[in-house]
N, C-alpha and C positions, 0 to 999 in steps of 0.2 A: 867660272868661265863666262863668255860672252860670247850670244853670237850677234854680229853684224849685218844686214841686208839692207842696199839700195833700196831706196823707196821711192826717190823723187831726185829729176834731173833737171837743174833751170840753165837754159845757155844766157851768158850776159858777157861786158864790155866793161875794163876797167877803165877809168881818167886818161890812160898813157895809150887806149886801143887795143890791149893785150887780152886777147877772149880766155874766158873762162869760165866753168860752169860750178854751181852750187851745188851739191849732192846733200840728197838726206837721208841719213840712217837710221834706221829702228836698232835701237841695242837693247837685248835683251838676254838679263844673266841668265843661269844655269847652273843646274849641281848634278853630277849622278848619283845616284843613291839605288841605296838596295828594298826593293819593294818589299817589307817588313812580312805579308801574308804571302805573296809569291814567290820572291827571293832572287826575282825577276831584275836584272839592273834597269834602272829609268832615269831620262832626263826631266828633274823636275825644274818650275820655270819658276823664274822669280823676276826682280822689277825689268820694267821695258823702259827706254828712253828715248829722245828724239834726239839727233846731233845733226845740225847743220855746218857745215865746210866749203870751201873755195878750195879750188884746183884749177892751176894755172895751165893752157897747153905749149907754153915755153916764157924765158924772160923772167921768170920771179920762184925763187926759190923755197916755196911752200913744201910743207912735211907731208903734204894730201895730193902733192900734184899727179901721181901712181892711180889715182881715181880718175882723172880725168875724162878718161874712155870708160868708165865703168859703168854700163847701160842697168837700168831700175831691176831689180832682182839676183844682181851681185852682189854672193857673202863674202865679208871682209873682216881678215885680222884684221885685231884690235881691241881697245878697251877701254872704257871709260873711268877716268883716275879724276881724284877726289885730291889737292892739296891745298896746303896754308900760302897764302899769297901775300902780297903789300896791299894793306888794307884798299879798298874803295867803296865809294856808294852806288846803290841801286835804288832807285823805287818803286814801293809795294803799295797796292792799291787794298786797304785794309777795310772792311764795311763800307765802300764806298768815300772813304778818303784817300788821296795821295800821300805816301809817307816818302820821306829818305829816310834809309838808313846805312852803315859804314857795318860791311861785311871783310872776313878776310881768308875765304876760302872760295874756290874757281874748281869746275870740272868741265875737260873737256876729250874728245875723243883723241886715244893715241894710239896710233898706227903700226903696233907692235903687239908680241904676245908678250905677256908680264915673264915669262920662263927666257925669253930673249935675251941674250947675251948686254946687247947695247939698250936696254929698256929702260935703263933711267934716264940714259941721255937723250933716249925718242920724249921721253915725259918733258926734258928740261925744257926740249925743241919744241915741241907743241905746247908747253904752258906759255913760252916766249910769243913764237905766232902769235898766239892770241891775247896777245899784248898783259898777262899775268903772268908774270914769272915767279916762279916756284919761290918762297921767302929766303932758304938758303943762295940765291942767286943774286941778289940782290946787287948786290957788286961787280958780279960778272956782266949784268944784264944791261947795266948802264956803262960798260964800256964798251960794252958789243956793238957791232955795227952792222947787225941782222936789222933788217928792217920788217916790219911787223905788219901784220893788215892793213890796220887801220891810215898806215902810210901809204902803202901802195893803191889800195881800192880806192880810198877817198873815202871812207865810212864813219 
């Protein structure tokens, strides 16, 4: 399990005028488990992450835009999925060199609980947004005519 919590709220202006604001998340897994000497159940924690997103407050059909209004210390379904993408590059800054290198894995926050009925296709929608689509998509993705951030913001 994960839990979600607003942490940071930026208001900004896309290319087209269309206001929107950035929201940041701390995601931070969880297990419950049985306290071995108590017998006490416990949430124990495990890794934290940061995810930043865009949410639009009308005109652009983002999978985050349900955040919009969601002021800093609002917990949020959701969860951060890990899949196989179309390769691309990144650059790592290794001892003080610039590297590329050709990755082909993406995670990014998905706005649904994994037990969700429609949760793969919240996954598909949000690996799309963010301009990685899931590797089985591939084909889908390039006939789609969802347009992606990086279209709309100008990013």
């Amino acid at each position: 399990m994960t839990f979600n919590e607003v942490t940071n709220v930026r208001e900004g202006q896309d290319k087209s005028g269309r206001n929107f604001k950035t929201v940041t998340l701390n995601c931070t897994t969880f297990a419950q488990m049985t306290h071995p000497v108590t017998g006490a159940t416990v949430n124990a924690l495990g890794d934290s992450t940061t995810q930043t997103l865009n949410a639009w407050e009308s005109g652009v059909d983002s999978p985050y835009n349900h955040l919009y209004s969601a002021p800093v210390g609002t917990a949020i379904v959701g969860t951060v999925v890990s899949r196989s993408v179309e390769p691309y590059v990144i650059e790592d800054s290794i001892a003080g060199n610039v590297v590329q290198r050709t990755v082909d894995t993406y995670s990014c926050f998905v706005p649904a609980s994994e037990d969700a009925p429609n949760f793969e296709s919240t996954v598909k929608q949000a690996f799309r947004w963010n301009g990685h689509p899931v590797a089985s998509q591939e084909e889908e993705s390039s006939s789609s005519e969802e347009t992606s951030l990086a279209d709309i913001a100008g990013f």
